[in-house]
C-alpha positions in Angstrom: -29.7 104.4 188.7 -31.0 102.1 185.5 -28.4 99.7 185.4 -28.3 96.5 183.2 -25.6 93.7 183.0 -25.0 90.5 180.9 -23.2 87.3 182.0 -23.2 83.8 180.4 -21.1 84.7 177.6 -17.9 82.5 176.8 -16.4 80.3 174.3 -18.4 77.4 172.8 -18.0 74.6 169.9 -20.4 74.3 167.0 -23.2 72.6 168.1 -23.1 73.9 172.0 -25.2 75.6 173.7 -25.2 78.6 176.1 -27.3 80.3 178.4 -27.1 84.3 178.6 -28.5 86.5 182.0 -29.2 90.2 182.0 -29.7 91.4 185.8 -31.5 94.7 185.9 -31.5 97.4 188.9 -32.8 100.2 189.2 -35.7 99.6 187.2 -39.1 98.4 187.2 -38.4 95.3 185.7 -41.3 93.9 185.3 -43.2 96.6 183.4 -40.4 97.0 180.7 -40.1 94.9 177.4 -36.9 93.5 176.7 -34.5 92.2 173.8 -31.6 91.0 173.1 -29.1 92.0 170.1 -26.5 91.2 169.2 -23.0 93.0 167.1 -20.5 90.8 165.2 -17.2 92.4 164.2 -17.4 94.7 161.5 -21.4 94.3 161.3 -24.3 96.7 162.4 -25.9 95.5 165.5 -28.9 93.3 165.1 -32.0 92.3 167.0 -32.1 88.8 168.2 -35.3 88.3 170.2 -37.7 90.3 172.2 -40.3 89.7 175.2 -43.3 91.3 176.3 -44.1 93.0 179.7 -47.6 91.8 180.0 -49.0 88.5 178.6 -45.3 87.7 177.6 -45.1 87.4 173.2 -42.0 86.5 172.4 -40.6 87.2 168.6 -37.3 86.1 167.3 -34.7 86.9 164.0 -35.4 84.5 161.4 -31.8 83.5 161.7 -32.3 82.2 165.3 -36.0 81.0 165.6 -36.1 77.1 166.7 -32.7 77.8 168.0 -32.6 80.7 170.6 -35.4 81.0 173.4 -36.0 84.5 175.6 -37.9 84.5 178.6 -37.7 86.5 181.8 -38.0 86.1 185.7 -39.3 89.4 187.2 -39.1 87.8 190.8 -35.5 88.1 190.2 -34.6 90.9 187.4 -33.6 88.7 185.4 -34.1 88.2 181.6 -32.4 84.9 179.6 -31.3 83.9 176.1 -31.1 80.2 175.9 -28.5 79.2 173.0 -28.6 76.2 171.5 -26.9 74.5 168.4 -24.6 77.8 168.5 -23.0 78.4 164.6 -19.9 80.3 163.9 -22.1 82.8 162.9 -23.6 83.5 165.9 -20.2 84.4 167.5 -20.8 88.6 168.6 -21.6 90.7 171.3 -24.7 90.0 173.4 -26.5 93.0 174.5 -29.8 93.3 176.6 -32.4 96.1 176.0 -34.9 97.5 177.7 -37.8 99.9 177.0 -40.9 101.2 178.9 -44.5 100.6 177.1 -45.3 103.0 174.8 -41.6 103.9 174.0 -40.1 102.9 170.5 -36.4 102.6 170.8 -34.7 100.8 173.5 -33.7 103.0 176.3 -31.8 100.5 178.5 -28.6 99.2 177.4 -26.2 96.5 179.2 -22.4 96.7 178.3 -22.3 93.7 176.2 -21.0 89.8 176.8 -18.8 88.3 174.5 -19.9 85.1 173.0 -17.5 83.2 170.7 -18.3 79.4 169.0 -15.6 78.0 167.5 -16.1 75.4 163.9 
């Protein structure tokens, strides 16, 4: 059974930083292209960041490029969101995506991690 789960979120001050995991089962991780979005109270969810299956692209949100890094381990399931200078703003719900080449909208959802940065 597809299966993904976040972990890293938590409270942080302005300025911190925080790394984010998504374990996947169940899936072929390697062959999948993943992304990250995020949902802040009372907003519509929004992309963060994506990476590539094959010859890993990254691409970003304007409002997190030079800040944010994704990248992946497919030796252990894993895909990452590095954090760093963390804004009030970014306070919302992490998700991780997932979606087989060729498919347009993510399939693969994790349940969310809460990630809160205090001013």
């Amino acid at each position: 059974q597809a299966h993904l789960a976040e972990s890293g979120g938590g409270l942080v001050q302005a300025g911190g930083s925080l790394r984010l995991s998504c374990l996947a089962s169940g899936l072929t991780f390697r062959t999948l292209h993943m992304a990250w979005f995020r949902q802040a109270p009372g907003r519509e969810r929004e992309f963060v960041a994506s990476i590539r299956w094959v010859t890993p692209g990254t691409n970003y949100a304007d409002s997190v490029a030079g800040r944010f890094s994704i990248y992946r381990d497919n030796a252990k399931n894993t895909l990452y969101l590095q954090m760093n200078s963390l804004k009030p703003d970014d306070r919302a719900v992490y998700y991780c995506a997932g979606r087989r080449s060729g498919v347009k909208e993510y399939e693969y959802w994790g349940q969310g991690t809460q990630v809160t940065v205090s001013s």
